[in-house]
DSSP file (Angstrom, degrees, kcal/mol; ACC not computed):
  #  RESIDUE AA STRUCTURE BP1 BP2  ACC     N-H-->O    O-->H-N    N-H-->O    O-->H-N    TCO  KAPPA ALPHA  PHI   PSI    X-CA   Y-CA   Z-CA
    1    1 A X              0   0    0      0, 0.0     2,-0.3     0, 0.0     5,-0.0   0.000 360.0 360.0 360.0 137.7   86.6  178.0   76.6
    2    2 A X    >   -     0   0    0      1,-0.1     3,-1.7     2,-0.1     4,-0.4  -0.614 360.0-130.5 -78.3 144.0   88.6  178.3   79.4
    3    3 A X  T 3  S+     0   0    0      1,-0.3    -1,-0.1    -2,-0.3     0, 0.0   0.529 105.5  63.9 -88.6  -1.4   92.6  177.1   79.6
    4    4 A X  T >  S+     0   0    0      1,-0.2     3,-0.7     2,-0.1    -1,-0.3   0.752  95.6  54.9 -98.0   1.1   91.8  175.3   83.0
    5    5 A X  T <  S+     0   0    0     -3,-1.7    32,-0.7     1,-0.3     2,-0.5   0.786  88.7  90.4 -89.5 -19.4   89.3  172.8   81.4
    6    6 A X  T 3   +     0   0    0     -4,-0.4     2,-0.5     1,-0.2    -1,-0.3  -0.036  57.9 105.1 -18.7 -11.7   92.1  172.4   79.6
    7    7 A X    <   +     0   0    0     -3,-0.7    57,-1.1    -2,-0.5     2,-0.4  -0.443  37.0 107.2 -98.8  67.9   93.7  169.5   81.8
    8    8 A X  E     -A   35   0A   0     27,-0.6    27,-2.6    -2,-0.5    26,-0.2  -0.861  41.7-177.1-153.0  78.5   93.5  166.6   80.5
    9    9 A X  E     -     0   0A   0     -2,-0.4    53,-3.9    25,-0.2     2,-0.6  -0.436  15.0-143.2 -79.1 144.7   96.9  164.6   78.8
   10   10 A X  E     -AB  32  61A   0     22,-1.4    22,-3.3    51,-0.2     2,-0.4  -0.902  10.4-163.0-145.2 131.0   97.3  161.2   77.0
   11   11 A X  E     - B   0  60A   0     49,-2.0    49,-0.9    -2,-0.6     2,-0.3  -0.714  11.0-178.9-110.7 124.5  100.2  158.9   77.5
   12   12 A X  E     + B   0  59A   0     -2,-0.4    18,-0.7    47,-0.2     2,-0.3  -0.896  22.0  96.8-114.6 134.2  100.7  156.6   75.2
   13   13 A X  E     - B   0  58A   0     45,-1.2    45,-1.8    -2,-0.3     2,-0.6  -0.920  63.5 -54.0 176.0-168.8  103.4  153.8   74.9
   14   14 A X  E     - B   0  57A   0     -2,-0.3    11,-1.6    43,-0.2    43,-0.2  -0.803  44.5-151.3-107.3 165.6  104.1  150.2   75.6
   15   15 A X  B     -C   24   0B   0     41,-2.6     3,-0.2    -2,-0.6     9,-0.2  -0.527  25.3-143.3-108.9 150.4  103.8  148.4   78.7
   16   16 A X  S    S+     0   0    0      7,-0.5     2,-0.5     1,-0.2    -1,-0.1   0.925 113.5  20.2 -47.7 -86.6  105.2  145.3   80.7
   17   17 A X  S >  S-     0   0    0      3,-0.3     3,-4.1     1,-0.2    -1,-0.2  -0.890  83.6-151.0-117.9 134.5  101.9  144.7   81.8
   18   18 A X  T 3  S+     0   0    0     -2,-0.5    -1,-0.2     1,-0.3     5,-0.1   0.910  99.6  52.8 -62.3 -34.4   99.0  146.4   79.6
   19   19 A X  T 3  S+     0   0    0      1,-0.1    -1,-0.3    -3,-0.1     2,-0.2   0.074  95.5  78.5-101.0  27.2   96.8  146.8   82.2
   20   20 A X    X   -     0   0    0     -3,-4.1     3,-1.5     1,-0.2    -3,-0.3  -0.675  55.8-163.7-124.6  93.7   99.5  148.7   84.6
   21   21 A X  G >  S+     0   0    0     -2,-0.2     3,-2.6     1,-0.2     2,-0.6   0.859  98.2  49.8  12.3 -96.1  100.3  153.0   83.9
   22   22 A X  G 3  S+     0   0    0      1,-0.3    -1,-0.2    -7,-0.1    -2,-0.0   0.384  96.4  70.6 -77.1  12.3  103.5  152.8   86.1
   23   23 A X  G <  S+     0   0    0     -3,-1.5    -7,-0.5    -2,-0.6    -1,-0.3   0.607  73.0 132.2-104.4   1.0  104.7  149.6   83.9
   24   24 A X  B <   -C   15   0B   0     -3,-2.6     2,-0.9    -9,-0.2    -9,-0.3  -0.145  66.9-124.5 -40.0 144.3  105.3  152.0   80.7
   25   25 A X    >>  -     0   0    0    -11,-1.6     3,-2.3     1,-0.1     4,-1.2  -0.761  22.6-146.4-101.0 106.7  108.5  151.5   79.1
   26   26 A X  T 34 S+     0   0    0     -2,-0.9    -1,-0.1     1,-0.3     3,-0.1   0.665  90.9  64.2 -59.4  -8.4  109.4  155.0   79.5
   27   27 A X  T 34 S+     0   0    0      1,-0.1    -1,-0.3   -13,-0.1    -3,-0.0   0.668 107.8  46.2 -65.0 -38.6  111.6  155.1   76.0
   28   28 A X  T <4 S+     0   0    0     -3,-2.3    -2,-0.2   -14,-0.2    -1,-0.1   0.629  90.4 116.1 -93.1  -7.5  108.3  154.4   74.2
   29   29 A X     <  +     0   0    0     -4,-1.2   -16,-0.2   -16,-0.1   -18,-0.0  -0.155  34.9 174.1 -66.3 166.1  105.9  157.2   76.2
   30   30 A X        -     0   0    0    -18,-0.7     2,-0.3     2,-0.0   -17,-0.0  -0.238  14.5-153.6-178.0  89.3  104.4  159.8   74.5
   31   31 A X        -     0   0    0    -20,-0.1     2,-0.3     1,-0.0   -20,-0.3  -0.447   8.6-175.5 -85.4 128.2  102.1  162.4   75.3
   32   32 A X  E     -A   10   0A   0    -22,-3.3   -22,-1.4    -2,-0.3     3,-0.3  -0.742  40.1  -0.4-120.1 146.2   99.4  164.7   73.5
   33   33 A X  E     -     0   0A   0     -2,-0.3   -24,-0.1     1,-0.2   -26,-0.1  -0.568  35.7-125.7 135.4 159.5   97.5  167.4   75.1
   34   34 A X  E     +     0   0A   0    -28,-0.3   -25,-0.2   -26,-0.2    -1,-0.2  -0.201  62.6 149.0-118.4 122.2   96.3  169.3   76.7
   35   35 A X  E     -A    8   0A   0    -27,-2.6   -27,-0.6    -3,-0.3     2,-0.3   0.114  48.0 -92.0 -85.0-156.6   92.9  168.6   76.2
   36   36 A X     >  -     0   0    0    -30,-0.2     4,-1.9   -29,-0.1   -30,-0.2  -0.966  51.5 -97.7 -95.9 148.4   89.6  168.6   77.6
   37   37 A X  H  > S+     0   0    0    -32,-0.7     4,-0.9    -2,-0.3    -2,-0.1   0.622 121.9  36.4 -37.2 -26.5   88.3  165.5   79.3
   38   38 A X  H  > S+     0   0    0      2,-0.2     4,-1.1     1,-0.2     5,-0.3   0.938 113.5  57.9 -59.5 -80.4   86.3  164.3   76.0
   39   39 A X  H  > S+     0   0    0      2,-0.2     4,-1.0     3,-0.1    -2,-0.2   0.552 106.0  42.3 -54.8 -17.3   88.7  165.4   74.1
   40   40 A X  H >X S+     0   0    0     -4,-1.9     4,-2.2     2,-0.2     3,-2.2   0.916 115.1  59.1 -88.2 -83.9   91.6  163.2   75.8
   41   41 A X  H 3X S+     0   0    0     -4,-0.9     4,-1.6     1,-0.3    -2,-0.2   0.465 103.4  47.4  20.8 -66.4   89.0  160.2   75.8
   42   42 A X  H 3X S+     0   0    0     -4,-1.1     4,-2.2     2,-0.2    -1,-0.3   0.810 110.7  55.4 -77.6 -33.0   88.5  160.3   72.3
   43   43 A X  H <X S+     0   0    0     -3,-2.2     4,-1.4    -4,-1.0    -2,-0.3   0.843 107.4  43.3 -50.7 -54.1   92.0  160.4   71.9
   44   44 A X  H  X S+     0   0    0     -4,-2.2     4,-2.9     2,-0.2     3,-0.2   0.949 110.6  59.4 -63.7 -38.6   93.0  157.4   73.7
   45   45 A X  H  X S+     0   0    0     -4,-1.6     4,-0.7    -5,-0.3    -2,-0.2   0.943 112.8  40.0 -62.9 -50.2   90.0  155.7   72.1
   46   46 A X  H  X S+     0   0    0     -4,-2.2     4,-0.8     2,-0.2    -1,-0.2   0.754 114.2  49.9 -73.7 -24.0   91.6  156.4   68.9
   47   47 A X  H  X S+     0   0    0     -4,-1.4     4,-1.9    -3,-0.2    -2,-0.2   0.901 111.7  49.4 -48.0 -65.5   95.0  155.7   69.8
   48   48 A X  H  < S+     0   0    0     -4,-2.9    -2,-0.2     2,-0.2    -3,-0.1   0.473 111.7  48.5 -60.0  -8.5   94.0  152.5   71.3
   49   49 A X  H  < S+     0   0    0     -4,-0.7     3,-0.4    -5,-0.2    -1,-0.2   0.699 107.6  57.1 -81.2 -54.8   92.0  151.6   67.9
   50   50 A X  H  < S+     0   0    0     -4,-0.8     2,-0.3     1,-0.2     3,-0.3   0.916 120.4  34.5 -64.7 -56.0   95.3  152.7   65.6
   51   51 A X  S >< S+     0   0    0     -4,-1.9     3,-1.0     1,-0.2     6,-0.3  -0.176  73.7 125.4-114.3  51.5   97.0  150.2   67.6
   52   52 A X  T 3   +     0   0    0     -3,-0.4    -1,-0.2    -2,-0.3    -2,-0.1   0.898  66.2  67.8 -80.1  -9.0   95.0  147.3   68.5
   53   53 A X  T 3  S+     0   0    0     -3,-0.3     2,-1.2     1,-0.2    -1,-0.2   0.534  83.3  86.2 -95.1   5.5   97.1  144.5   67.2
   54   54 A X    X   -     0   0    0     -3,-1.0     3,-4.1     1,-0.2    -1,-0.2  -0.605  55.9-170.9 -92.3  92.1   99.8  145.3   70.0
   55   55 A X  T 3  S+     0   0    0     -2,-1.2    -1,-0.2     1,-0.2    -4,-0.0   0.821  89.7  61.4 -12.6 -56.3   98.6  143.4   73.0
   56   56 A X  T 3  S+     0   0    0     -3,-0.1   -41,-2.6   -42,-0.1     2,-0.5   0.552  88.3  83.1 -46.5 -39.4  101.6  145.6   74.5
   57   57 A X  E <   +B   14   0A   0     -3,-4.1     2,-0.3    -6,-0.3   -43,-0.2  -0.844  47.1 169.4-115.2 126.2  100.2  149.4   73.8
   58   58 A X  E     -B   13   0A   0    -45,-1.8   -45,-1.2    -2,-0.5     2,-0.2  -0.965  22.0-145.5-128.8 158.5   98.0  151.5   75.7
   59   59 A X  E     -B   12   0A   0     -2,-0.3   -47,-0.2   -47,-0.2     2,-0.2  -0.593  19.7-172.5 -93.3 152.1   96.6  155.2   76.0
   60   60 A X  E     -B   11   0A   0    -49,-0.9   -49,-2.0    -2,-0.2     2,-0.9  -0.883  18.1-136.9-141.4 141.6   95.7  156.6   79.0
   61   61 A X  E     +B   10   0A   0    -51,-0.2   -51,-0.2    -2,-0.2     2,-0.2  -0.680  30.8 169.8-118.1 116.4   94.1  159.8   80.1
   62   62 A X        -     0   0    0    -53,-3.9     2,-0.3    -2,-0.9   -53,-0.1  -0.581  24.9-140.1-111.9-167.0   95.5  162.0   83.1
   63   63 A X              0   0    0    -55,-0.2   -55,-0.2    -2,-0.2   -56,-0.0  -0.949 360.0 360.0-153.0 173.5   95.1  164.6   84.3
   64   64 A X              0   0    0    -57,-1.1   -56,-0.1    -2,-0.3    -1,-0.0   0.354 360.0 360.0-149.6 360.0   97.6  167.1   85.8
């Protein structure tokens, strides 16, 4: 596999508003990767799963 498919991060933390990225409380971020685009997918999925009883916390998949 090649290292450029390779671009693919998930940011993790909690939020202001869950449904905003740029509202992360930047003390709480946390990032895994670098995947590939499934693989960061399935990562958030499972992230967001792990944590489903905080309204507060979401994954998100970038890409960089």
């Amino acid at each position: 596999m090649s290292r450029t498919t390779n671009r693919y991060w998930v940011v993790e933390g909690s939020h202001d508003n869950p449904n905003d990225i740029n509202t992360l409380d930047q003390s709480s971020k946390r990032e895994h990767g670098p995947y590939t685009e499934q693989q960061a997918t399935e990562k958030a999925k499972s992230l967001i799963q792990r944590n489903i009883d905080d309204f507060y916390h979401r994954a998100w998949v970038i890409s960089k």
